[in-house]
C-alpha positions in Angstrom: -8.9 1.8 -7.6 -7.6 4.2 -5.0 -4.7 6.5 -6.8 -2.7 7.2 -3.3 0.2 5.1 -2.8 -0.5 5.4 0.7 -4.1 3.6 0.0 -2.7 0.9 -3.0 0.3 -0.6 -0.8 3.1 0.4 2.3 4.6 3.2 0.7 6.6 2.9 4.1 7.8 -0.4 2.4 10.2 -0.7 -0.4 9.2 -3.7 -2.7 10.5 -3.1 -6.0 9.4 -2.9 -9.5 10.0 -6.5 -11.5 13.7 -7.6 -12.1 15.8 -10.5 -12.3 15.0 -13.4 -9.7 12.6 -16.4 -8.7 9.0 -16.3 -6.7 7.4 -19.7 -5.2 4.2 -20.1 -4.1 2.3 -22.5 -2.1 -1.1 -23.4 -0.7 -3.0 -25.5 1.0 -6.7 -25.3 2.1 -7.2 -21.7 3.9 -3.2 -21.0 3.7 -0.7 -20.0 1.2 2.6 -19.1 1.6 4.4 -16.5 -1.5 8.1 -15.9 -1.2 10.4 -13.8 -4.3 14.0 -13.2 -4.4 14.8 -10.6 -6.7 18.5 -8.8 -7.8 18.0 -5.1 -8.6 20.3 -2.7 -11.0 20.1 0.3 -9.1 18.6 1.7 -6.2 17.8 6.0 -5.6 21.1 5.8 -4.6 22.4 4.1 -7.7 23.3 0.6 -5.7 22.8 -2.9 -6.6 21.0 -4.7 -4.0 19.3 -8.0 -3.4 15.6 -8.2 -2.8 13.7 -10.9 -0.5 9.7 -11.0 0.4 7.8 -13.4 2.0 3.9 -13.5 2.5 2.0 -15.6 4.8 -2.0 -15.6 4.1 -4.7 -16.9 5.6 -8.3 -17.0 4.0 -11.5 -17.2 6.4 -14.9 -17.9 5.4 -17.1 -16.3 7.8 -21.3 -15.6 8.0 -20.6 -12.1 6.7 -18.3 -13.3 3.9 -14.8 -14.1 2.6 -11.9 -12.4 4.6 -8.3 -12.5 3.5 -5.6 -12.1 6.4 -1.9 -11.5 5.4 1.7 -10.9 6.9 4.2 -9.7 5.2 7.9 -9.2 5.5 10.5 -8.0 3.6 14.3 -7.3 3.8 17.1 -6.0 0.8 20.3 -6.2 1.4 23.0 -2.9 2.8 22.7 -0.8 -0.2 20.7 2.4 1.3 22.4 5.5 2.7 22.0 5.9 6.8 20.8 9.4 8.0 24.4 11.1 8.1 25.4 9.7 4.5 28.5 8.1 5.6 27.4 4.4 5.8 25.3 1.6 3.6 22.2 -0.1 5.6 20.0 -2.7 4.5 16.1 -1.9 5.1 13.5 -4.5 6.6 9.8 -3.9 7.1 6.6 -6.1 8.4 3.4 -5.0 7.4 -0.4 -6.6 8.1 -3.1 -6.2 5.9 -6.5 -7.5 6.4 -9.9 -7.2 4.4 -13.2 -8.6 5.1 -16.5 -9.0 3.7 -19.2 -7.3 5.6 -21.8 -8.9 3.8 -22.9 -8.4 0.0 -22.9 -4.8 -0.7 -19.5 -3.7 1.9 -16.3 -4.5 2.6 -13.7 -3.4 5.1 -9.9 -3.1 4.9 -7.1 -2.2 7.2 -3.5 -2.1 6.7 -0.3 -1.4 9.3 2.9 -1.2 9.2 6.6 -0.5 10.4 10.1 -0.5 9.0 13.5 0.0 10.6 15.3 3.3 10.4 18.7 2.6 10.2 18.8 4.0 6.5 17.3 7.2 5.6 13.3 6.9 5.3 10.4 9.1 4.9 8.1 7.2 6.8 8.5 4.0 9.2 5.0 3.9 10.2 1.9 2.7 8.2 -1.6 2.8 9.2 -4.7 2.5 6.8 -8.3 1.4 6.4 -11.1 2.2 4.6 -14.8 0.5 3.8 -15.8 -1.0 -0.6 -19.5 -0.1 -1.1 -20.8 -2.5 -3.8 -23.0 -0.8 -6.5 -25.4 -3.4 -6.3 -26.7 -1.1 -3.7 -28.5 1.1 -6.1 -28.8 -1.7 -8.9 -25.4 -1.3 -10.3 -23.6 -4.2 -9.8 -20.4 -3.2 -11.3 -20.4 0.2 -10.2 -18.1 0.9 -6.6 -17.7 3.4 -3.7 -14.3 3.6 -2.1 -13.4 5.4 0.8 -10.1 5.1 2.8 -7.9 7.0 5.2 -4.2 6.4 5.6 -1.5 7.8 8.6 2.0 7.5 7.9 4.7 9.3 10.4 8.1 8.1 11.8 10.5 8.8 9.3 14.3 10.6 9.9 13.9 12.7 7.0 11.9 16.0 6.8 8.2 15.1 7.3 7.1 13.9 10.6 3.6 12.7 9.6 1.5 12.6 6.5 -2.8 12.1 6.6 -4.3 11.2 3.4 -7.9 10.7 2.8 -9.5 10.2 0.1 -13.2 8.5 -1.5 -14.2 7.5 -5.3 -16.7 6.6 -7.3 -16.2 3.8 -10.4 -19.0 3.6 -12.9 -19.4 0.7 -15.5 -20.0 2.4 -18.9 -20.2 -1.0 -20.1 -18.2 -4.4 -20.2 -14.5 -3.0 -21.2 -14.8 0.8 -20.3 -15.3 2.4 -16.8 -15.0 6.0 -15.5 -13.8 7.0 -11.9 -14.0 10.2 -10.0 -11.6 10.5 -7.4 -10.8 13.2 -4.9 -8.1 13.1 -2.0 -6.9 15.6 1.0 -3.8 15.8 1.6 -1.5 17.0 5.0 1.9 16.9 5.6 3.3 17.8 8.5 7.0 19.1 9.1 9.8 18.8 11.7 11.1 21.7 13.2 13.3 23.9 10.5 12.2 21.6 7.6 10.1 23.2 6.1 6.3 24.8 6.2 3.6 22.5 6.9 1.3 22.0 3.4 -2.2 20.7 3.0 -4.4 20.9 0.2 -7.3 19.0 -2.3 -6.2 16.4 -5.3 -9.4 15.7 -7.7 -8.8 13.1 -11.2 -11.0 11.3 -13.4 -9.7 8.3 -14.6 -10.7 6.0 -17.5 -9.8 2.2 -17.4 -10.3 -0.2 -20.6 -9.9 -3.8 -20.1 -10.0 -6.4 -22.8 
């Protein structure tokens, strides 16, 4: 339910939107392994390039809950411009990403990552976390409180680091329809001659209908 891409996934990752290719999955007991290869049209830079991701997860039943524990890796092939423009690199990036149950009413979540910079990237860094508050805390069991913060910095293009933080509330208007209030803060910081430093508040209401 969080609207910041920095929050949702790695936006210092690259996996793509669905395409032509294959996906396996497999599991056994507390593990599971996910793998997709995928061909893609067109890149930002207009290139074809091949796809590959691979997940490694681990679930752990705990006193306090279910926890979910997850590596993942991904890699495309040399279709990206490098920082000068005058060669194609291929991009590969790890990233971690762990959630836990704190008992019945919280949760907690953290997320880091780092890509290579050998093409040109806004970001190569990743860390985020953040705490789910259950609204069976005030007698609302469908209801939810998010909050999460996310760091990103690292990148060879013109911001050095970005903070995001933002918190929402969901409400259950009833079994298809729900209502969330969102606000976020925003700050991007800038190298040196690229460009004035910006910060500033992002507030939404959204309305979600599931069948």
């Amino acid at each position: 339910q969080f609207m910041n891409e920095a929050l949702v996934n790695g936006p210092n990752a690259f996996a793509p939107s669905y395409d032509i290719g294959g996906a396996v999955e497999w599991a056994y007991s507390q593990f599971s392994v996910n793998g997709v290869v995928m061909g893609i049209g067109e890149n930002d830079d207009g290139n074809a390039y091949n796809f590959y991701g691979l997940q490694l997860g681990y679930a752990l039943e705990t006193p306090l809950g279910e926890g979910n524990y997850r590596f993942i890796f991904q890699k495309c092939s040399e279709a990206y411009q490098d920082p000068t423009e005058t060669s194609k690199e291929g991009k590969q990036c790890v990233l971690f990403s762990f959630d836990q149950a704190l008992g019945d009413m919280i949760g907690a979540w953290v997320r880091f990552g780092k890509q290579d910079d050998d093409a040109k990237i806004p970001f190569q860094n990743l860390y985020s976390g953040g705490i789910d508050i259950k609204g069976s805390l005030w007698g609302r069991e469908q209801d939810n409180i998010g909050i999460g913060y996310g760091y990103l910095d690292g990148g060879n293009q013109g911001v050095d680091r970005t903070q995001v933080t933002e918190a929402y509330v969901r409400f259950a208007l009833n079994e298809f329809f729900a209502l969330t209030l969102d606000v976020q803060y925003l700050e991007d910081t800038y190298k040196s001659g690229a460009g004035e430093d910006v910060d500033g508040w992002i507030t939404g209401i959204r309305m979600t209908a599931e069948f």
